[in-house]
N, C-alpha and C positions, 0 to 999 in steps of 0.2 A: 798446347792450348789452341784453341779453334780461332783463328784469325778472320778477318771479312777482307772480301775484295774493298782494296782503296777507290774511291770515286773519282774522277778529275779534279786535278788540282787547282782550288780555288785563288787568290791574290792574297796570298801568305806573307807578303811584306809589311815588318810590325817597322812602323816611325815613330819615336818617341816626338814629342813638340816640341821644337825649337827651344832651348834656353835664353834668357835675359836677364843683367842684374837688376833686379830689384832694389829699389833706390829708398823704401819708406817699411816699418814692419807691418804693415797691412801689405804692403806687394808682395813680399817674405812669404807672410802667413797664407795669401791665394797662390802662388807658386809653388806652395809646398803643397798646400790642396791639387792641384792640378796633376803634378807629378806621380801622386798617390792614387787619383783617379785614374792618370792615362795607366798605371801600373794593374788596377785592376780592370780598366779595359782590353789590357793585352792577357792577361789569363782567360778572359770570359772569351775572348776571340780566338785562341791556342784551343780551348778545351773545346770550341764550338765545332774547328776545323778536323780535330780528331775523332770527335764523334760522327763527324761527315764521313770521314776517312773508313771507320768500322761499318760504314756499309748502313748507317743510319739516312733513309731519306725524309727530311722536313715536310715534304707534299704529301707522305701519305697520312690518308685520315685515320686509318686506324692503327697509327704511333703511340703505344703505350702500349694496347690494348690486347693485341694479340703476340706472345713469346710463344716460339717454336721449342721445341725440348733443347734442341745443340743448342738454343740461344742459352735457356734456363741452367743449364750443366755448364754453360762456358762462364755465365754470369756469376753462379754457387762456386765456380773454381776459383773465383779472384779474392784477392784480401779484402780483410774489412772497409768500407766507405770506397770503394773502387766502383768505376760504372761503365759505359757505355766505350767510353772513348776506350779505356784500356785495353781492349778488345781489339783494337786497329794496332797493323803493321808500326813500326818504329821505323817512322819518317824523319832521316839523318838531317835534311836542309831544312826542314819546320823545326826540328827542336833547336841546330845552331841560330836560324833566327829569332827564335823567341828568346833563347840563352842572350845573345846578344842584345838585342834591346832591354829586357828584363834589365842586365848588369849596367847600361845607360842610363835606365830611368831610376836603379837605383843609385848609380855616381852622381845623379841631379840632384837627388833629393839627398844624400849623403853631404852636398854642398853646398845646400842651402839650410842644413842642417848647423854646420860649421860655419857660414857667414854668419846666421844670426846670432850662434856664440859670440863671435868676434864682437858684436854690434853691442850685445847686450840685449838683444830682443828678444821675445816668447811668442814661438808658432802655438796657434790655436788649435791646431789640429797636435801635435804634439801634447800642447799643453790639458787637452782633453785624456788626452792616451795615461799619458802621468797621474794625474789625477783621481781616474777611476780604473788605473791597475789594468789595461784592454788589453789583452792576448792579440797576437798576431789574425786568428780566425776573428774573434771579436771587431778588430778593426777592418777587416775585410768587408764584416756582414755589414754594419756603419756604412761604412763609403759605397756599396751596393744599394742601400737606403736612401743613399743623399744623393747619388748621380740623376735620378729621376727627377726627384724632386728639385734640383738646382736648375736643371733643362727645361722644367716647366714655368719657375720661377722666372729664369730670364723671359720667357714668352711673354707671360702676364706681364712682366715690368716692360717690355719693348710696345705689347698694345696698350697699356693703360699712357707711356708717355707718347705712341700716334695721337692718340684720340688727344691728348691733352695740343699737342702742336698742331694738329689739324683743327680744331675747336674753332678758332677765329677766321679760318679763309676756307674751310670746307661745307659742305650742306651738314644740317645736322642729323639727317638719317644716316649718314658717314659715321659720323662720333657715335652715336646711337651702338650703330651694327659694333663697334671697335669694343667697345664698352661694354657690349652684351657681352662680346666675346672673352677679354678678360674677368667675366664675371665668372662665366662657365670656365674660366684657368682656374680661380682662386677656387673654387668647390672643388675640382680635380685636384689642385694642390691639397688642399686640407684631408681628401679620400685619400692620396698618395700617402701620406704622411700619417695619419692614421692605420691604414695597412702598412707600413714600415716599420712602423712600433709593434705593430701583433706581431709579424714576420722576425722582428728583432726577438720579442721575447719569446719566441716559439722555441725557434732558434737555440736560446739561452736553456731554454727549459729542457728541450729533447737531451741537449750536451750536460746536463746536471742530472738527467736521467741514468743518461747510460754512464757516465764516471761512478754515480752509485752502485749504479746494479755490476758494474765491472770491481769496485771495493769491496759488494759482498762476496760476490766469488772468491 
């Protein structure tokens, strides 16, 4: 199979975040968020360095656009839902570290899994999973949904409380600007999360697609 030249090797060290007990089942239930996040930050970051690897450059403009035939023949050789990156050499020290942190971030979350048992308490994020029966891919697509939008959320909530502590000792063309700014988060926000839900059900729809059309066969 047709391999790409590797590109230099970019800062391939994956750090999971620091562990802490969490003392309250609200601290439980965002430290298990966070863990499931950093977890799908380290896939999106592995798959990104691999596709770098196969000889993909991000700078050029016309990325998508133009496949050469040995691209087209080497991409038609690969199994189904395969892409880009699997086309790159098999890089021994990228995959032990991502094996490694991977198995970290899942001992974290493995064990704040088993404290809240102990405790008696029900992670939200969990308790969602349970609930509506989410598949492994399902929960992935979710947390790819939510990361945006929690990163934009804390913004809006860190300018709406400047403007608020700045209000009494700053000019008010200050609060003003701060205020405008969080105004323009929350529209973003509400766009973000609108397109999360299309993106979610799209998602859902394509995958009930093709399990039909793979039942009629």
């Amino acid at each position: 199979m047709k391999t790409f030249a590797a590109q230099p090797k970019a800062n391939t060290k994956f750090d999971p975040l620091p562990s802490r007990a969490p003392a309250s089942e609200a601290e439980l239930s965002l430290a298990h968020v966070r863990v499931a996040l950093t977890r799908i930050d380290l896939v999106v970051r592995a798959a990104v360095l691999r596709w770098q690897q196969a000889g993909r450059d991000p700078n050029d403009a016309f990325r998508g656009l133009v496949v050469s035939d040995g691209d087209a023949v080497a991409i038609a050789a690969l199994p189904l839902t395969s892409g880009w990156g699997d086309l790159a050499a098999e890089d021994d020290d990228l995959a032990r570290q991502m094996a490694e942190a991977q198995a970290a971030v899942a001992q974290e979350a493995q064990g704040l899994l088993m404290e809240a048992r102990r405790r008696g308490f029900t992670l939200r994020l969990q308790h969602l999973i349970d609930t509506y029966g989410l598949d492994s891919f399902a929960v992935d697509a979710f947390l790819l949904c939510l990361a945006p939008a929690v990163k934009i959320f804390s913004l809006l909530f860190l300018y709406k409380l400047a403007g608020a502590l700045l209000e009494p000792i700053t000019d008010k063309r200050i609060t003003d600007c701060l205020g405008g700014i969080g105004n323009v988060l929350s529209i973003l926000l509400i766009t973000v999360l609108g397109i999360a839900l299309m993106f979610f059900l799209t998602v859902t729809l394509m995958i009930g697609t093709g399990n039909t059309t793979v039942m009629l066969r």
